[in-house]
C-alpha positions in Angstrom: -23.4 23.4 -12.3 -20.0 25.2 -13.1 -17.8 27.7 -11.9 -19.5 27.1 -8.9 -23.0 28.5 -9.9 -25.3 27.0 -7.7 -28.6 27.8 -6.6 -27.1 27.7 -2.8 -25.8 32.0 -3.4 -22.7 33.2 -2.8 -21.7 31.8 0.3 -22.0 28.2 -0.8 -20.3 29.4 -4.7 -17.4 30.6 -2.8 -16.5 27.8 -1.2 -16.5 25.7 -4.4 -14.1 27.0 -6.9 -15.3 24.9 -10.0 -17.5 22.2 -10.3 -19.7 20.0 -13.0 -21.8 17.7 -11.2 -25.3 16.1 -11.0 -28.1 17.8 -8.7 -27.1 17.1 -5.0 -28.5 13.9 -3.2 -27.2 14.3 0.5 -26.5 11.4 2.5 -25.6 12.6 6.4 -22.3 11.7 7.6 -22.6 11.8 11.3 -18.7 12.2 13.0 -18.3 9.4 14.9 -17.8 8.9 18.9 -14.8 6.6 19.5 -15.6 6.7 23.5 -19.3 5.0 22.8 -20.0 1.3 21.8 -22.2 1.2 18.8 -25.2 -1.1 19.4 -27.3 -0.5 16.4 -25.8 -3.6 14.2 -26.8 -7.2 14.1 -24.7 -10.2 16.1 -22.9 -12.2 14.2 -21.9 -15.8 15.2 -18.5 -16.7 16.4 -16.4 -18.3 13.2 -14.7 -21.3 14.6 -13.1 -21.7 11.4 -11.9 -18.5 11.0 -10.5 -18.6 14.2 -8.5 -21.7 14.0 -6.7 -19.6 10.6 -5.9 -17.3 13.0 -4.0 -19.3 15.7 -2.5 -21.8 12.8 -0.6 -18.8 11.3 0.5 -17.3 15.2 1.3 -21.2 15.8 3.4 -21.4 12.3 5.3 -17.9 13.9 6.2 -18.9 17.6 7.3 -22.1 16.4 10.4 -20.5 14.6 10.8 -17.9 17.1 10.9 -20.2 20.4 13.7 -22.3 18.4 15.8 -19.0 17.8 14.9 -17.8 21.4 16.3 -21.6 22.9 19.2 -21.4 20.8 20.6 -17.8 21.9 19.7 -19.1 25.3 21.9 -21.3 24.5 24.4 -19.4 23.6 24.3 -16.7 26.7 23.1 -16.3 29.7 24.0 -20.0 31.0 24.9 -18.5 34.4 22.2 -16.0 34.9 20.7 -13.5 32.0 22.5 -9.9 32.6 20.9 -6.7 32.0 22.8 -6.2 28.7 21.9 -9.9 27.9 18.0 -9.0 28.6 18.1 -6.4 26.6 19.4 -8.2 23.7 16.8 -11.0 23.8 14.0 -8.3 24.2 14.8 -7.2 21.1 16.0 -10.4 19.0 12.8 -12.4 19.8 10.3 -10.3 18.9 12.3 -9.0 15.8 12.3 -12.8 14.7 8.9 -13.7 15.2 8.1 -10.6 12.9 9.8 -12.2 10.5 8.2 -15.5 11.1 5.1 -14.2 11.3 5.8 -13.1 7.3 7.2 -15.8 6.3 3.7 -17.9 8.1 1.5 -15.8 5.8 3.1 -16.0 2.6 4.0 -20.2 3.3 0.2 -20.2 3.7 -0.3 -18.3 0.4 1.7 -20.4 -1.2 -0.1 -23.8 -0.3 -3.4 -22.3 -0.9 -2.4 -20.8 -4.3 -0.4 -24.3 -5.9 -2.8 -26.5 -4.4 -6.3 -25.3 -6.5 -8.0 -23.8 -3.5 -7.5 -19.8 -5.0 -11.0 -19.4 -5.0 -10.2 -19.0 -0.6 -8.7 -15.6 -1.7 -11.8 -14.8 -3.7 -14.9 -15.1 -1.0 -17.2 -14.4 -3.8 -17.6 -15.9 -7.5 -20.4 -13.5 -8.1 -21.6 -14.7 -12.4 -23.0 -11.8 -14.8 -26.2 -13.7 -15.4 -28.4 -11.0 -13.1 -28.2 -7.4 -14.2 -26.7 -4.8 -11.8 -29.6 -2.9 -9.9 -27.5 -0.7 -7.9 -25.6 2.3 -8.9 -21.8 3.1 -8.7 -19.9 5.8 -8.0 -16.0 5.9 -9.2 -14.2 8.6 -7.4 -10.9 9.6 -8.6 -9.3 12.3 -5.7 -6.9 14.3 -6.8 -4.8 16.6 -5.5 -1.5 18.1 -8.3 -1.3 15.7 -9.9 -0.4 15.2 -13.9 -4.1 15.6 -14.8 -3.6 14.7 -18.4 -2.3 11.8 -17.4 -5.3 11.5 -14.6 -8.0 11.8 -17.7 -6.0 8.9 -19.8 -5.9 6.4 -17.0 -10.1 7.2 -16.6 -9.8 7.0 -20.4 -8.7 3.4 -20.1 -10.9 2.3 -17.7 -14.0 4.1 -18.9 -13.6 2.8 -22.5 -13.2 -0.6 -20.7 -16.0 -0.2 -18.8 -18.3 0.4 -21.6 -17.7 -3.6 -22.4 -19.3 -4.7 -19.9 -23.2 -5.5 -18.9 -24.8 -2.6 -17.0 -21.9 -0.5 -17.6 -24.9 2.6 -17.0 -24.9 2.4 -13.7 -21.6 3.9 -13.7 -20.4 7.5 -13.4 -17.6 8.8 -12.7 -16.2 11.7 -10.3 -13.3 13.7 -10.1 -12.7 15.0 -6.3 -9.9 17.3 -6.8 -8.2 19.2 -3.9 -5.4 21.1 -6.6 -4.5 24.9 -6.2 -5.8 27.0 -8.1 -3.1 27.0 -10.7 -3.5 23.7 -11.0 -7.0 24.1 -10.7 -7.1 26.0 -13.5 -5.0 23.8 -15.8 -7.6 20.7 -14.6 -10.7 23.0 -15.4 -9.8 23.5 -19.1 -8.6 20.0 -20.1 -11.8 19.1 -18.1 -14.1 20.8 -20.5 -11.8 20.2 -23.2 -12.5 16.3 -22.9 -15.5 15.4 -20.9 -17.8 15.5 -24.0 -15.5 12.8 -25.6 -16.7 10.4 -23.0 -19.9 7.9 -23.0 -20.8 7.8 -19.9 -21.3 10.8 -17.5 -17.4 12.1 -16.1 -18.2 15.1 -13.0 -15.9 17.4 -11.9 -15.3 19.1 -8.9 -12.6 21.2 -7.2 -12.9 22.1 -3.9 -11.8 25.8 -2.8 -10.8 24.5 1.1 -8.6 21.7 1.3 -9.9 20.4 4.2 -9.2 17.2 5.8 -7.3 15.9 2.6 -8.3 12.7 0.8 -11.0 12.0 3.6 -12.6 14.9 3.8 -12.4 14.6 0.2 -14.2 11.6 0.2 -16.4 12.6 3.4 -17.7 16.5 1.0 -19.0 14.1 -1.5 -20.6 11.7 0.6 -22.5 14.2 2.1 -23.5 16.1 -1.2 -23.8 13.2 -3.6 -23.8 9.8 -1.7 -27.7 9.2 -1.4 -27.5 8.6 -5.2 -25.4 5.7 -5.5 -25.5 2.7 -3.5 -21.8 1.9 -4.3 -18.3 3.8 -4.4 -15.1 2.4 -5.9 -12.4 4.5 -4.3 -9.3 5.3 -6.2 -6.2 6.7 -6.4 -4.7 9.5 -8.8 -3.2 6.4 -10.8 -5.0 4.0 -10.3 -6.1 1.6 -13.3 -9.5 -1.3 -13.4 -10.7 -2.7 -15.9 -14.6 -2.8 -16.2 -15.4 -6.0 -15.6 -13.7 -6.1 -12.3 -15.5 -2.9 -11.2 -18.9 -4.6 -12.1 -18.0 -7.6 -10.6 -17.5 -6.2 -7.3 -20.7 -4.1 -7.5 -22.4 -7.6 -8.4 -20.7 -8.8 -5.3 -21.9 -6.3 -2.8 -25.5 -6.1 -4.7 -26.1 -10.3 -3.4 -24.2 -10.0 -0.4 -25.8 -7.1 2.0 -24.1 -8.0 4.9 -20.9 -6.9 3.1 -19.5 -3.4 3.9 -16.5 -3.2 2.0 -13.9 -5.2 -0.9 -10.5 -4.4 -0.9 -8.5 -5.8 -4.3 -4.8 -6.4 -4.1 -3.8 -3.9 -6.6 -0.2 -4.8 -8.3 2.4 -2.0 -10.0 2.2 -1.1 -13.4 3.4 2.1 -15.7 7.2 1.6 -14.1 10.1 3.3 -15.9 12.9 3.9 -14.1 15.1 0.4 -12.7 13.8 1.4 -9.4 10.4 1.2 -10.3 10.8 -1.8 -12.5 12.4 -3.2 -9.5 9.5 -3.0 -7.7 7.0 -3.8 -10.1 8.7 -7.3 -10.4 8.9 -7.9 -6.8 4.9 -7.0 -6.5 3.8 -9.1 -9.5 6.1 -12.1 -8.8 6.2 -12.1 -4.9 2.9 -10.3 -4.3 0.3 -12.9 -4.6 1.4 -16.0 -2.3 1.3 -12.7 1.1 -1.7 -11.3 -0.6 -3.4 -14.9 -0.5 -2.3 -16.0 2.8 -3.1 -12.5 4.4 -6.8 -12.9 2.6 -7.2 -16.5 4.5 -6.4 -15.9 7.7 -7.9 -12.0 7.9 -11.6 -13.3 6.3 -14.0 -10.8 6.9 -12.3 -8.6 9.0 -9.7 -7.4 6.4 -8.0 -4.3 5.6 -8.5 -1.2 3.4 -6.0 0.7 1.6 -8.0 3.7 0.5 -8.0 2.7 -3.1 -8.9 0.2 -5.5 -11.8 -1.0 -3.8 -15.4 -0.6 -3.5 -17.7 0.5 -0.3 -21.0 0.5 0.4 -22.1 3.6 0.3 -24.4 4.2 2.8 -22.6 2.0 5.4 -19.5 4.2 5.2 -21.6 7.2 5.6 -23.2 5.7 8.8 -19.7 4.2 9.8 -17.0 6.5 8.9 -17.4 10.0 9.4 -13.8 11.0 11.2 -13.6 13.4 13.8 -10.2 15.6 14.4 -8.2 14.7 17.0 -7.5 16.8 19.9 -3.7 18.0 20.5 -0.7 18.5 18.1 1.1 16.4 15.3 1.9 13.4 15.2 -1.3 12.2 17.6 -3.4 14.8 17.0 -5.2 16.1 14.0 -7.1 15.1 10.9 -6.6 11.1 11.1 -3.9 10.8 8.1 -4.3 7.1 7.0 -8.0 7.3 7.4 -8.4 3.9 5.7 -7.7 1.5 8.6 -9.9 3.3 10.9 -12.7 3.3 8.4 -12.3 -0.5 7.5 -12.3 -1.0 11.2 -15.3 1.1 12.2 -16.7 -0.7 9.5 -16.5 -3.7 11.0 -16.8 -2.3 14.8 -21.0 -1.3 13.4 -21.1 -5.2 11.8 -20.2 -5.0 8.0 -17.9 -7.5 6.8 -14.9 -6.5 5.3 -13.0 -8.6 2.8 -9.9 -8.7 0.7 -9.5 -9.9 -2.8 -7.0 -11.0 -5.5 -7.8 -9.5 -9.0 -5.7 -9.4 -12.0 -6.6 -5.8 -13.6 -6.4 -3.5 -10.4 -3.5 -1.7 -10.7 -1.5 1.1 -9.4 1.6 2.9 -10.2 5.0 2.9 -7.7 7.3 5.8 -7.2 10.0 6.0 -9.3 12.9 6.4 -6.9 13.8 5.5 -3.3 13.8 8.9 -2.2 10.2 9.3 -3.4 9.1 5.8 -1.7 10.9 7.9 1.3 8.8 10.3 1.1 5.5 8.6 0.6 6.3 6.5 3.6 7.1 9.2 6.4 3.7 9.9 5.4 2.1 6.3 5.9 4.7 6.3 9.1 2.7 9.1 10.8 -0.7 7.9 10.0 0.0 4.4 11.3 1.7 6.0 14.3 -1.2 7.9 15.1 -3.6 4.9 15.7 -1.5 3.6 18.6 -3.3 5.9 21.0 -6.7 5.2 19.3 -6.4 1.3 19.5 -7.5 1.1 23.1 -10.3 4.9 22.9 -12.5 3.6 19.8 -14.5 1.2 22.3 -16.4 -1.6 20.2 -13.2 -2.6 17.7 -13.2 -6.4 16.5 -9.8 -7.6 18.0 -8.4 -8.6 14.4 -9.0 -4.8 13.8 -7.1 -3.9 16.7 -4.5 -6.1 15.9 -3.8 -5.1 12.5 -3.8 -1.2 13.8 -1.3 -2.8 15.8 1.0 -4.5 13.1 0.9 -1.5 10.9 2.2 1.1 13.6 4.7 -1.9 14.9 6.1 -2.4 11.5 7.5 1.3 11.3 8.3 0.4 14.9 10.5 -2.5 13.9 13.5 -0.5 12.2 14.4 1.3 15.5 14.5 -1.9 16.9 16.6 -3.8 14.5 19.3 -0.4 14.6 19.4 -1.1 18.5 19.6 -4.5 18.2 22.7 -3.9 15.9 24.4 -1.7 18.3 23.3 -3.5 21.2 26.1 -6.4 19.8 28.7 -4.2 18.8 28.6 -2.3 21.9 28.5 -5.4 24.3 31.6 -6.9 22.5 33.1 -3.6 22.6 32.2 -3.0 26.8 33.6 -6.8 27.3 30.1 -7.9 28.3 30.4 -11.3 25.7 33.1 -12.3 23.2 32.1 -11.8 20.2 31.6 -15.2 18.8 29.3 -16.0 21.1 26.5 -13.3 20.8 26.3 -14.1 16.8 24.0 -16.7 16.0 25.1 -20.3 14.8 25.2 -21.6 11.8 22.1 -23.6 12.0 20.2 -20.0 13.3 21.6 -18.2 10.3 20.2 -20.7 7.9 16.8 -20.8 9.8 16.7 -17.1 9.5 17.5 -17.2 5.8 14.8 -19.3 4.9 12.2 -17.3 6.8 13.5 -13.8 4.8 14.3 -15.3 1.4 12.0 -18.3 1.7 8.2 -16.4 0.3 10.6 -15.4 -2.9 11.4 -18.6 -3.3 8.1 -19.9 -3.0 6.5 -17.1 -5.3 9.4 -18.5 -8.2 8.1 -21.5 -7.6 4.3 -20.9 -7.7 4.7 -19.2 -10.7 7.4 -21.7 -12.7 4.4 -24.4 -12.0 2.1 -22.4 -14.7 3.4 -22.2 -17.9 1.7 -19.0 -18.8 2.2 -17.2 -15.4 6.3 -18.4 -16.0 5.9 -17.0 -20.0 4.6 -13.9 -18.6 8.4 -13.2 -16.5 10.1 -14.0 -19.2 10.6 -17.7 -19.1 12.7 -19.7 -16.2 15.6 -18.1 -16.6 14.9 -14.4 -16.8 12.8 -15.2 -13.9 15.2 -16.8 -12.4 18.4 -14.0 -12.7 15.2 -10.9 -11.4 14.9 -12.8 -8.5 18.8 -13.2 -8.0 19.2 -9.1 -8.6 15.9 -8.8 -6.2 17.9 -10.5 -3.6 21.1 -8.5 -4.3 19.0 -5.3 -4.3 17.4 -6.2 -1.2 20.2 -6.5 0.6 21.4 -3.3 0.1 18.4 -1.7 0.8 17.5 -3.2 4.0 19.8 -1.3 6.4 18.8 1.7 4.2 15.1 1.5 5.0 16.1 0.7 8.5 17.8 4.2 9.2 15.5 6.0 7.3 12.3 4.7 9.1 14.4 5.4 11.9 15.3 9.0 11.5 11.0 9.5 10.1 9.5 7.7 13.2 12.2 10.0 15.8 11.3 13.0 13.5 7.2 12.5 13.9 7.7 12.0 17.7 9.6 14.9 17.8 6.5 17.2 16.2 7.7 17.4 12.3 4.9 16.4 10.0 4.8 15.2 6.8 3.5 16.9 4.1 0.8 16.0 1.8 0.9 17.7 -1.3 1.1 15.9 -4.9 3.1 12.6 -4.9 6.2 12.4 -7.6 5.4 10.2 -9.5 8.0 10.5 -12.9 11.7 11.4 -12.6 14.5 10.5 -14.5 17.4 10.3 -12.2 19.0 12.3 -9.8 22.6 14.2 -9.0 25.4 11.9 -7.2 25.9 15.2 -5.1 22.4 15.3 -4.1 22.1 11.7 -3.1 25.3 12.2 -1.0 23.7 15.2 1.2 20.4 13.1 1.4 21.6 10.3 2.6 24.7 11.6 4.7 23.7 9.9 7.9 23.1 6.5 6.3 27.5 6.8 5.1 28.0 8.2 9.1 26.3 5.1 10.4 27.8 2.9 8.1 31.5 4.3 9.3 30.4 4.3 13.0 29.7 0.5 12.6 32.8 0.1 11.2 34.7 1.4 13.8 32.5 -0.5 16.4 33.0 -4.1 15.0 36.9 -3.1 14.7 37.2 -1.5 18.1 35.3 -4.8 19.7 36.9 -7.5 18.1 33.7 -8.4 16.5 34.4 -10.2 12.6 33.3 -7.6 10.2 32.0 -10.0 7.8 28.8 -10.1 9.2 28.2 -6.2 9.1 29.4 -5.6 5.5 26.1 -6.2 4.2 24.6 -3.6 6.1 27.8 -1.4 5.9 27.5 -1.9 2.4 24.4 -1.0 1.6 24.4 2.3 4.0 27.6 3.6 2.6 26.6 3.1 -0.8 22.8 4.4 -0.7 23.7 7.4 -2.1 24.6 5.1 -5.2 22.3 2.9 -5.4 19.5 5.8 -5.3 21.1 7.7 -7.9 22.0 4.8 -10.6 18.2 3.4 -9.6 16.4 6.5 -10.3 17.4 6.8 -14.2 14.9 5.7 -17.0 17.7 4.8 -19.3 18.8 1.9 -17.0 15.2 1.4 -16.9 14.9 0.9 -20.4 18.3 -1.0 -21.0 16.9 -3.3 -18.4 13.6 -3.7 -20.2 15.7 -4.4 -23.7 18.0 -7.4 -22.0 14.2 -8.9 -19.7 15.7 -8.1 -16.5 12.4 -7.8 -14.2 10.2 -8.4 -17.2 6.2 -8.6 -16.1 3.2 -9.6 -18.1 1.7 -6.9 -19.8 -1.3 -5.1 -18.6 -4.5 -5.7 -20.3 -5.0 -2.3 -22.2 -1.7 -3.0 -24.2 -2.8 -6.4 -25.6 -4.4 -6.4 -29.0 -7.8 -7.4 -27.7 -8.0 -4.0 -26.4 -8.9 -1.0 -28.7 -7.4 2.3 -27.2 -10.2 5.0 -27.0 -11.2 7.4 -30.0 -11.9 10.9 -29.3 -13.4 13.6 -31.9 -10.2 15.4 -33.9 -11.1 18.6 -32.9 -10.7 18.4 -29.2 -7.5 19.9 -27.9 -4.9 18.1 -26.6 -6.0 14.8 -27.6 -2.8 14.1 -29.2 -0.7 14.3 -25.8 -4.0 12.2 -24.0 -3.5 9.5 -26.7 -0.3 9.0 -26.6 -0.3 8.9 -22.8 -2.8 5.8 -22.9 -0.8 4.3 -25.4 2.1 4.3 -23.7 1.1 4.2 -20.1 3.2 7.3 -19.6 6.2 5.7 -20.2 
């Protein structure tokens, strides 16, 4: 079919504004009813084992936080706890078992990870010995994006994906929700291209956004899903290779009880510093969380709406969202549909696991006003399930409890801001001198080992293997990324604190987020427009000030957070340029291993001469848009 010319008539042609795709095979989708308990789904026996993973890892947290809770006892409150002293304890102990709780999962990680037992992050070792049955679906949404550099990612993967045993059972779908300018622009490099390909690459572009990336996802379901048994879901830069892709279809193909598999996809294609930044930070201190959060979440795990693969039917009988009554931020199309649909997953009795692979990839925006941006989005969406926890009736508790942790860690900024003002305004009322209200020396180094212990951990885990410590650079590169990490992360904290603030206060308040096409390339930004962005961070930082002076409090404490919200503006702007990007990737400052489509062993795909714009395409999956 294109340009819409089905055999449906008008009504159905004008709802579709362009389209190349395979005969529909519908698959119903029924909307789900959170206020009923779905009984149509087999028992499954209590895990002891899992279980006990579960209450080691809150054990490993409380342990850390009922030490820091005795020692501020300690401290004040010997005659009787005050209101102001309450309120300060109501916030410091559950601020530091959050942090404990982190710094649990990654410890975990880390023991599993050096001690030979990875395979506990991989639940399946599926071989290639039996040919794949099944058939997959890839599904790339799209929604403005660069789409030239859309079709060289699929390029990449589809060329790699041609390497690998039963690699017909594969197709691949574009789902875009572009204007029509955009549109436009996609339809011709579509047709342009798609008959350089070897295996079938469908289009579609829908006319009605409706219900963004989920309804996305839902439209095809519905049209196409009684086709395929599988879908890999991915994102507009998303990479995998082929044999990861077949291995998880393998996976779900011997293991029916299996809903979903969610890999731990790690950054590639960064090219400012603030991306490369990242990238190191997710490839070096990644793993040892990733791992630990795999072990203890077994088959109840998480799903990021990308980079993973789902049994297709199960999600259609599963997940079909329904819109939520009332306004923004609670009401509304469910905005970060992907941990309601791993949990109604598991709420009808599919397992749902996690996995560690080496070639899943994604891409990381390239400044922090971008990762801003991107995260008011995730704010509201997590924000939103705190009503749903207790309505969806039949949840696994693991599934209410990581609803839970993801709306609580946008929650968890706020708190830390009031827990800072909280001190500075008791010392400033008279309520405590301040030396007393600051923790002790042995506190402060408790605390430092629970925030910068998983980094050093992750250095370590990866100094023990010589090619994982080649692939950072060597010891010592490693060694001064993860000293600028630290530096970097300082400033950055109290940063991220007001901003979440200022989101979470500005999604209560009614203000939603858009969701049009992520940024994902710039090359700097002006020192004047990183001054006006981030003018309340340089307020707060002055009001702080002028509290620890005005209380007697010692201001050495606060610099770091005065610091780093005073000079946000800066450290956006100097962050955000590709040249210090590049000077940092000439001197190995945050070096990573390189991905697997720029090694020799792989051959960059060929397309005909005469195709248009193949030149651009090629250079783009050369380069990795860099």
């Amino acid at each position: 079919m294109i340009n819409g010319q089905t055999d449906s008539g008008k009504e159905q042609a004008s709802a579709r504004a362009f389209e190349h795709v395979p005969a529909e095979m519908p698959l119903p989708m029924p909307e789900q009813d959170f206020s009923e308990h779905p009984r149509d789904f087999p028992h499954r026996p209590l895990n002891i084992d899992q279980w006990a993973r579960r209450m080691l890892v809150i054990l490993l947290a409380l342990l850390p936080a009922s030490m820091a809770a005795h020692e501020m006892r300690r401290s004040i409150g010997l005659d009787g706890i005050s209101l102001w002293e309450g309120v300060y304890l109501a916030l410091f102990i559950p601020l530091f078992a959050w942090i404990a709780f982190g710094f649990a999962t990654s410890l975990i990680g880390f023991l599993i990870l050096t001690m030979g037992k990875a395979s506990a992050a991989q639940p399946y070792r599926t071989s290639f010995a039996t040919p794949l049955r099944g058939r997959t679906a890839i599904l790339l949404p799209v929604c403005n994006e660069d789409f030239l550099g859309v079709m060289g990612r699929l390029s990449i993967m589809e060329r790699s994906l041609a390497q690998v045993m039963g690699n017909e059972r594969f197709e691949f779908f574009i789902l875009s929700d572009s204007n029509p300018d955009n549109g436009e622009i996609e339809r011709n490099t579509y047709l342009e291209m798609r008959k350089g390909f070897s295996r079938p690459v469908h289009y579609r572009r829908r006319a009605l956004n409706i219900g963004r990336k989920p309804g996305n996802i839902a439209e095809w379901v519905q049209r196409f899903g009684g086709g395929y048994d599988y879908m890999i879901v991915l994102d507009a830069d998303s990479v995998m290779s082929g044999q990861t892709m077949a291995r998880l279809a393998l996976d779900l193909e011997r293991h029916p009880h299996v809903g979903l598999i969610q890999t731990v996809p790690t950054i590639v294609g960064a090219s400012t510093f603030f991306a490369r930044w990242q990238q190191f930070a997710s490839r070096l201190f990644g793993p040892i969380s990733a791992a630990g959060m795999i072990w203890w979440a077994g088959s109840e795990g998480m799903f990021w709406g990308h980079n993973a693969i789902l049994r297709t039917k199960a999600f259609a009988q599963s997940c079909g969202l329904p819109e939520l009554p009332g306004r923004a931020p609670f009401g509304g199309h469910i905005m970060s549909h992907d941990m309601i649909e791993a949990a109604l997953l598991r709420r009808r009795g599919w397992d749902v696991h996690m996995v560690m692979a080496d070639d899943s990839f994604e891409e990381f925006p390239p400044s922090l006003p971008d990762l801003a941006t991107r995260d008011r989005r995730w704010c509201q969406g997590n924000i939103q399930h705190v009503p749903l926890i207790p309505k969806i009736r039949g949840l696994h508790l693991v599934s209410r409890f990581q609803l839970l942790v993801g709306a609580s860690a946008y929650c968890t900024s706020p708190l830390w801001l009031a827990l800072l003002l909280v001190v500075l305004g008791g010392a400033l009322a008279g309520v405590w001198p301040p030396s007393a209200i600051l923790p002790s020396g042995g506190l402060l180094a408790l605390t430092a080992v629970l925030l910068f212990g998983p980094k050093l951990l992750a250095m370590g885990w990866a100094m023990a293997d010589p090619a994982r410590r080649i692939g950072f650079g060597g010891a010592a590169r490693m060694s001064r990324g993860v000293m600028a990490d630290i530096a970097l992360s300082i400033l950055m904290a109290p940063v991220s604190m007001l901003t979440q603030t200022i989101n979470l206060f500005g999604i209560l308040m009614g203000r939603k987020s858009s969701w049009s096409g992520q940024v994902r390339d710039r090359d700097g930004m002006s020192i004047g427009g990183a001054v006006w962005l981030f003018k309340y961070h340089i307020m707060l930082g002055g009001l702080l000030t002028a509290l620890a002076i005005q209380g007697g409090t010692s201001v050495g404490w606060i610099i770091p957070v005065v610091a780093g919200l005073v000079l946000a503006p800066v450290l956006a702007a100097v962050t955000a340029r590709k040249g210090l990007g590049q000077k940092a990737e000439r001197s190995g400052l945050f070096q990573v291993a390189e991905p697997w489509w720029r090694t020799n062993s792989y051959r960059a795909p060929h397309y005909p001469e005469q195709a248009a714009g193949m030149a651009p395409l090629q250079q783009a999956v050369a380069n990795d848009r860099r």
